[in-house]
N, C-alpha and C positions, 0 to 999 in steps of 0.2 A: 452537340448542345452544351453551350456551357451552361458552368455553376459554381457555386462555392459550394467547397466543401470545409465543415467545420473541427477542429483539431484543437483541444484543451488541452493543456497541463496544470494540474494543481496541485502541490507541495506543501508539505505540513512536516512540523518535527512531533514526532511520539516517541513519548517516555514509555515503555514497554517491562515486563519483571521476565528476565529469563529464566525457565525451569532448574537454573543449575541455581539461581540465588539472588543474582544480581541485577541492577538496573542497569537496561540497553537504553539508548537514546539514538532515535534513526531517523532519517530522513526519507520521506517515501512521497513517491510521485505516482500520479494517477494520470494516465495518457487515455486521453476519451476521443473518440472520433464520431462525430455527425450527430450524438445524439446530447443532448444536456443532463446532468447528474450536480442534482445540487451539492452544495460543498455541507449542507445538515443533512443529509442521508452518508456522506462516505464519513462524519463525527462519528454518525449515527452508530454504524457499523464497526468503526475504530473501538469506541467505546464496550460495542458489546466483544470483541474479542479480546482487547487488553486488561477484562476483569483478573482473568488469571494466568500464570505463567505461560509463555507461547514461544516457540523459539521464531527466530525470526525467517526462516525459510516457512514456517506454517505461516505465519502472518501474511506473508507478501500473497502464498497463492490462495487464500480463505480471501483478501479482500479481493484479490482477483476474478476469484468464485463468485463472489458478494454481488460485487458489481457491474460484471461483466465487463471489465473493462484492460489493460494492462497496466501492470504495478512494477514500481523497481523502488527499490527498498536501499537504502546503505547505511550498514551500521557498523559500530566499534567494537569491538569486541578481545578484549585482553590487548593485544598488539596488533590484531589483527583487524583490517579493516574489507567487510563482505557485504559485497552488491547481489542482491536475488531479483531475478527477473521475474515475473509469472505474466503471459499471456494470455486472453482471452480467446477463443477459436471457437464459431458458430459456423 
């Protein structure tokens, strides 16, 4: 039986406070499959965890958590530049 099956990406850049001081600025992608997740619900969520310092490996898998969904994250960080994956798994 065919069908389509349906496969999102949505991309946002967040300014983020890491707990050593400073401001991160990341790019994070939200990989959605088959089901729709509006793009005010994953704000929604950004907003409630970037109140206060988060390093960016918590972030990726908190909104992972969030939304069930998979997140990859890449940000700057002194000279170094790190990508975080988190999964979803049901």
């Amino acid at each position: 039986m065919n069908q389509a099956v349906l496969k999102t990406i949505h991309r946002i850049h967040v300014v983020g406070k890491c707990p050593l001081g400073c401001d991160d600025i990341y790019q994070i992608e939200f990989h959605i499959d088959s089901v729709v997740i509006p793009v005010e619900r994953i704000q929604e969520v950004i907003n409630q965890l970037t109140t206060d310092p988060i390093y960016q490996e918590d972030l990726t898998r908190k909104l992972c958590e969030s939304l069930q969904c998979k997140v990859v994250s890449h940000g700057t960080h002194s000279r170094f530049v790190t990508e975080c994956t988190a999964e979803w798994l049901s």
